[in-house]
N, C-alpha and C positions, 0 to 999 in steps of 0.2 A: 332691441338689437343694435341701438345707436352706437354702441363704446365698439362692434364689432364691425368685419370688414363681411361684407355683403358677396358671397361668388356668384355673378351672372354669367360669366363666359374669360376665360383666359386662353392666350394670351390679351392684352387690352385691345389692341386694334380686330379682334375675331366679334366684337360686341354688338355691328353691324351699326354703330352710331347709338348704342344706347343713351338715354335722354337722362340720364341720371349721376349723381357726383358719387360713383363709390370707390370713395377716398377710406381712410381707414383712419380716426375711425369715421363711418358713411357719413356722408351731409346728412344734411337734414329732408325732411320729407317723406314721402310713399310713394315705395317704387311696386312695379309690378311682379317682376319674377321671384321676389322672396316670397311676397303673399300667393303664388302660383303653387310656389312647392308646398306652403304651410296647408291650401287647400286640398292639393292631391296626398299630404301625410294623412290629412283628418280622412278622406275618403278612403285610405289606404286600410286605416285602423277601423272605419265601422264595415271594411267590407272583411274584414277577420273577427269581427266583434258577431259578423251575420253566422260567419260560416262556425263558428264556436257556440253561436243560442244565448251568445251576452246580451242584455236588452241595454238599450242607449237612447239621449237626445239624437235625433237628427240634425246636425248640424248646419249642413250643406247647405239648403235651402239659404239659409239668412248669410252664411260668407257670399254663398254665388250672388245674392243680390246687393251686396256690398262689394263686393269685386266690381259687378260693373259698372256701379255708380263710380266708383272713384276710377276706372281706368277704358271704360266704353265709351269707344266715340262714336257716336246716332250718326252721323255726317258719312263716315267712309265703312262702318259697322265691324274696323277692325280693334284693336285693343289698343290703346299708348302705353307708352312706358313708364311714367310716374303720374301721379295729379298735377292737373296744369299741364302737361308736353302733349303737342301734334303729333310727336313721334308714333311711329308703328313698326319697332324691330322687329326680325324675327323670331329671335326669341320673346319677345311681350305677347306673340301670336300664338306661338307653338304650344307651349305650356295649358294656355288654355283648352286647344282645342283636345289636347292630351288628355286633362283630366273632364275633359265635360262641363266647364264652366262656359263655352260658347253656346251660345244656343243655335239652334238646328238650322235656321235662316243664316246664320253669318259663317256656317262652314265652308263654302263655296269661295268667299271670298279670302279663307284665311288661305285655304287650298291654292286661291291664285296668287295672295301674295308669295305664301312658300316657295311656288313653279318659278316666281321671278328672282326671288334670293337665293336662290336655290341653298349651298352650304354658304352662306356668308356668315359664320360661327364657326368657334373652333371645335376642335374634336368631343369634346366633352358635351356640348350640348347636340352634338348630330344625333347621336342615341334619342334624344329626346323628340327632335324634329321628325328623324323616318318611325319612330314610333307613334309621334302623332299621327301622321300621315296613312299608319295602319289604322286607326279609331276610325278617320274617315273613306278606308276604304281605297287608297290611295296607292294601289301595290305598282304600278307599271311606274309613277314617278319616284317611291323606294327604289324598285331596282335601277332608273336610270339616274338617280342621285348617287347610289353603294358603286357604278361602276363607269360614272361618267370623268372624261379626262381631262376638267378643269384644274385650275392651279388650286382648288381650295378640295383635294378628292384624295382617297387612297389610292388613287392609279398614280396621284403626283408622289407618294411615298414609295411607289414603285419603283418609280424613273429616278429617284435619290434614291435606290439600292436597300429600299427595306426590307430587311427580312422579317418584320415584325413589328405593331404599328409605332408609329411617334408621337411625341407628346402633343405636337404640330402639326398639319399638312406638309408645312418643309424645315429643313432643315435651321432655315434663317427664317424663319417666321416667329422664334423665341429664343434670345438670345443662347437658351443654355437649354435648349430642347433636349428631351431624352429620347433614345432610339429603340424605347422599351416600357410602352406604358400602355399598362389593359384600359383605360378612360379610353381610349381611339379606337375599343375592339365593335363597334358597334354592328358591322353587317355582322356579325356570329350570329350573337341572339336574333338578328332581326330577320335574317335570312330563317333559320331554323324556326320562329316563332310564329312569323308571321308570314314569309314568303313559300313554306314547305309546308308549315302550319301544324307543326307537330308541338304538342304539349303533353303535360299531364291529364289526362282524363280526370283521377281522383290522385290526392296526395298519394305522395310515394309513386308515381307511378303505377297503381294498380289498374288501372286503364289507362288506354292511350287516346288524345283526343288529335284526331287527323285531317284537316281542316285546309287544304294548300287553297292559295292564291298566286298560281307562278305565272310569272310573265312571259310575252309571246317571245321573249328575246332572250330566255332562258336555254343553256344548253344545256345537253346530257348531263347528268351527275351522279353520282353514289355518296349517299349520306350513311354513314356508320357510329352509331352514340352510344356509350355505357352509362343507363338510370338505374333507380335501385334494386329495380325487379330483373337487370339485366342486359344484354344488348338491343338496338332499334334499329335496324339498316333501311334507309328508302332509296329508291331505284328510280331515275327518269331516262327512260331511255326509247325513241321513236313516240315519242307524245307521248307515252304512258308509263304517270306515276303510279306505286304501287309500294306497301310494304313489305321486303323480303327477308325473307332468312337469313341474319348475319354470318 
């Protein structure tokens, strides 16, 4: 992938200090977030190879122990960002703990570095941040990341007039931001997936699987969805969630 340009996070200054030259085409070296997503593509395809009765090598095993030799730092048990860098972005952190290459003892800490950077990324990898965050169990920090009122939030796309998210946090935060772009829609899904907890039970929606973790600072709502088997309405209202009849 050298002759290619590497996306870790745009715009450049959303990188949170990433420890790496990706110039285009990339320096030289081994960075962390591309071999992040190569690991969670391979986990992504034997977990459809399982659900299909395809047989396979297991891979995983021998990348995750290669991951952390070249990007585990023993000292603070968070991740750096290439071989050789002190660094510890948040996105070098996130990815991992997303796909399950951290092990179970350095969750805690990846959990507090997140609390402290809270979004210091742009839009496009906060999807991936509060979805890690769901792997660990982390709902009441999702909700107060999807609705807190710092400069780097969708509440600041609020207060510049959006009716719909930005490429950006703000306006001037990319010289040619667009005022329409689904990469920034991340509380939808994660709200609905993770915070309500409604999925598919079986493909196609043939079941529903109903699973909430909402937060104590959650208000009333009515969730109404069309899946393929039809309409979902869910109802919170006086502490009790429940699903209703659309």
């Amino acid at each position: 992938m050298d002759e290619k340009w590497n996306l870790v996070d745009w715009p450049e200054p959303m990188r949170d200090g990433y420890d790496f030259p990706l110039t285009k085409p990339v320096g030289g070296g081994c960075h962390n977030v591309l071999n992040a997503f190569y690991y969670g593509c391979v986990k992504a395809v034997q977990d459809i190879r399982d659900i299909l009765g395809i047989p396979y090598r297991d891979r995983l095993p021998a990348l995750r122990r290669s991951f952390a030799a070249a990007f585990g730092n023993r000292e603070t048990g968070l991740f750096v960002d290439a071989e050789g860098s002190a660094h510890s972005s948040l996105h070098a952190n996130a990815l991992p703990l997303l796909f399950g290459i951290a092990d179970k003892e350095a969750v805690p800490g990846i959990v507090r570095l997140i609390r402290e950077k809270r979004l210091s990324c742009g839009v496009y990898m906060a999807y991936f941040v509060l979805k890690a965050l769901a792997e660990a169990g982390e709902y009441e920090l999702i909700y107060e990341l999807i609705t807190c009122e710092d400069e780097r939030s969708w509440s600041n796309m609020l207060r510049e007039g959006a009716t719909c998210c930005f490429e950006a946090w703000g306006k001037e935060q990319k010289w040619n931001t667009s005022l329409c772009h689904a990469w920034a829609s991340a509380p939808i899904p994660v709200l609905i997936e993770d915070i309500v907890g409604l999925k598919p039970g079986k493909p196609g929606w043939e079941t529903v699987s109903f699973t909430p973790h909402l937060p104590k600072a959650m208000p009333p709502f009515r969730l109404e969805m069309t899946v393929p088997t039809g309409k979902i309405a869910v109802r919170y209202e006086d502490g009790k969630l429940e699903i209703v009849a659309p």
